[in-house]
C-alpha positions as CSV (number, residue, x, y, z in Angstrom):
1,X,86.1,119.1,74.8
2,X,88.9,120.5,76.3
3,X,86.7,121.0,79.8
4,X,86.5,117.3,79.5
5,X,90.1,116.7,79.2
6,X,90.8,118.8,82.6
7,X,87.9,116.9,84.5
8,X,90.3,113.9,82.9
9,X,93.3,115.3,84.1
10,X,91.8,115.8,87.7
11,X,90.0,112.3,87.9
12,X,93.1,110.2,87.4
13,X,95.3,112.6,89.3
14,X,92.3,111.9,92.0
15,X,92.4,108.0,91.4
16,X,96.7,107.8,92.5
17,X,96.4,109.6,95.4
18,X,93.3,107.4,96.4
19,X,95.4,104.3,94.9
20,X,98.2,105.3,97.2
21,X,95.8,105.2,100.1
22,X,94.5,102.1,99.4
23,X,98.1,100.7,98.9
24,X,99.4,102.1,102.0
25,X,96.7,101.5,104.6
26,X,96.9,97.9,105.1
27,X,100.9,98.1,105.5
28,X,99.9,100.3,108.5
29,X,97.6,98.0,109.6
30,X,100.5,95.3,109.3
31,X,102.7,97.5,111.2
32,X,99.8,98.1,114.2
33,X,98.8,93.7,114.2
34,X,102.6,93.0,114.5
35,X,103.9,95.4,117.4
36,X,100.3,95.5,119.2
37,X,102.1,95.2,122.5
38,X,104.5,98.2,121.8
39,X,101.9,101.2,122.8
40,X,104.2,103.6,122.2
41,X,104.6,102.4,118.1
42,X,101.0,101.3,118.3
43,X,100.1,104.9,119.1
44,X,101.9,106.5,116.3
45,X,100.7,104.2,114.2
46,X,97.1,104.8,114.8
47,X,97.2,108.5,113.9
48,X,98.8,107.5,110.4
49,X,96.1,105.0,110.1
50,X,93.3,107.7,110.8
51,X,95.0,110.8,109.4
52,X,95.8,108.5,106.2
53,X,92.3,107.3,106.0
54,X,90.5,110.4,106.7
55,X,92.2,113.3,105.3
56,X,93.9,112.1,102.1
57,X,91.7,108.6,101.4
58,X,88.5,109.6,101.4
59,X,88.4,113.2,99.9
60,X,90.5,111.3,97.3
61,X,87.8,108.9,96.8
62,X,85.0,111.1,96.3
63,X,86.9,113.0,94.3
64,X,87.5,110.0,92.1
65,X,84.2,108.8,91.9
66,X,82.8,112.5,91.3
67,X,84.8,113.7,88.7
68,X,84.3,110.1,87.1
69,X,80.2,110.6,87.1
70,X,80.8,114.3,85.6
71,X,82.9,112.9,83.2
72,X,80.0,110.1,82.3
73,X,77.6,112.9,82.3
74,X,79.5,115.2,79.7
75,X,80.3,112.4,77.6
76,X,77.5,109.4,78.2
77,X,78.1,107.8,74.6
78,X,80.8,106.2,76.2
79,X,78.0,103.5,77.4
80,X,77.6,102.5,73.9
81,X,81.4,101.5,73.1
82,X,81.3,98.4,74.8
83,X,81.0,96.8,78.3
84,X,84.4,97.6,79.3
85,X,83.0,100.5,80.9
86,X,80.4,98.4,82.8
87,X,83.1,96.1,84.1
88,X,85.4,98.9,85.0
89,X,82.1,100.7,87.1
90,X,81.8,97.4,88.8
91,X,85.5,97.2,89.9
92,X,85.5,100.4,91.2
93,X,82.3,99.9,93.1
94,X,84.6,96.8,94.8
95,X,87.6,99.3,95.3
96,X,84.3,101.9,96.8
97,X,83.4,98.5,99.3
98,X,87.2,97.9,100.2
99,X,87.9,101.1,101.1
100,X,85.0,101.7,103.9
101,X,86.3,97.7,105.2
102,X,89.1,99.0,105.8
103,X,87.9,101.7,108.4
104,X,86.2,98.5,109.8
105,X,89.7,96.7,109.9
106,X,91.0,100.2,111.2
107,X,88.3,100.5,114.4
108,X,88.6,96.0,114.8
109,X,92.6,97.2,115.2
110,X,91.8,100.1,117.8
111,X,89.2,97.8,119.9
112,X,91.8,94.5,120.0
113,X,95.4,94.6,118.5
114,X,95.6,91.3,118.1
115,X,92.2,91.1,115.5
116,X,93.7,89.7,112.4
117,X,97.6,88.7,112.3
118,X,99.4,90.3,110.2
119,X,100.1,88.0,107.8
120,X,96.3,88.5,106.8
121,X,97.0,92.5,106.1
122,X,99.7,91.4,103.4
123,X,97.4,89.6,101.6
124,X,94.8,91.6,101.6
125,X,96.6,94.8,100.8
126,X,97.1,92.8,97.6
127,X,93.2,93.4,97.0
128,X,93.7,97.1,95.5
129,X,96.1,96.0,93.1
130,X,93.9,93.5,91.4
131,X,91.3,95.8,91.1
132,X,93.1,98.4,89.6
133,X,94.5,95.9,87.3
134,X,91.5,95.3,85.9
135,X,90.3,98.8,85.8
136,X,93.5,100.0,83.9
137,X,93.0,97.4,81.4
138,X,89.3,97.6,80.7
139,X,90.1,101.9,80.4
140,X,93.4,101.2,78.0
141,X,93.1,97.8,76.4
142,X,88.8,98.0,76.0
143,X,88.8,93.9,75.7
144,X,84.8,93.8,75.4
């Protein structure tokens, strides 16, 4: 069991830094829709947005989601204590959906600036934070 608890230790180390990606992208993308016309900022921005994205998002995610089946595999009881696991699944496969939109946000930005005003990013960057809500509640609190 204490092979599990490392595979544990690694999924929710995993799940922050993909959290942080998740929290931190749309800012970016606030950043790019409100000083489109400055090509200089617009520039810089553009490589966070991609480097962000690509090189600590998405290992991140599949990091996440891969330790979390190997975790499910070692220990697939854990289907039989109640459908807070089933609701958790399903609001991480909506956190697995809003991640990949927003590489389509990210290539809209790149193709025209001026896609979505920024006011839109702010609100959706709140998106992430519902969902892990939900997800640290149904792991901690197992309501159902």
């Amino acid at each position: 069991m204490a092979f599990y608890h490392w595979i544990l230790a690694f999924h929710v180390m995993s799940f922050i830094s993909w959290m942080a990606m998740l929290f931190y992208q749309p800012r970016l993308y606030v950043y790019h829709s409100e000083n489109a016309d400055n090509k200089g900022f617009v520039e810089v921005v553009q490589i966070q947005e991609y480097k962000l994205f690509k090189y600590i998002g998405t290992p991140a995610m599949w990091a996440t989601i891969i330790s979390g089946a190997f975790m499910l595999y070692l220990n697939p009881s854990i289907f039989q204590s109640g459908g807070w696991m089933h609701a958790k699944l399903l609001l991480v496969l909506l956190l697995f959906v809003y991640h990949f939109s927003l590489e389509f946000h990210r290539k809209r930005l790149i193709a025209n600036p001026h896609y979505r005003p920024g006011r839109f990013y702010r609100f959706y960057n709140e998106v992430p934070t519902l969902l892990m809500m939900g997800i640290v509640i149904f792991v901690v609190v197992k309501p159902f």
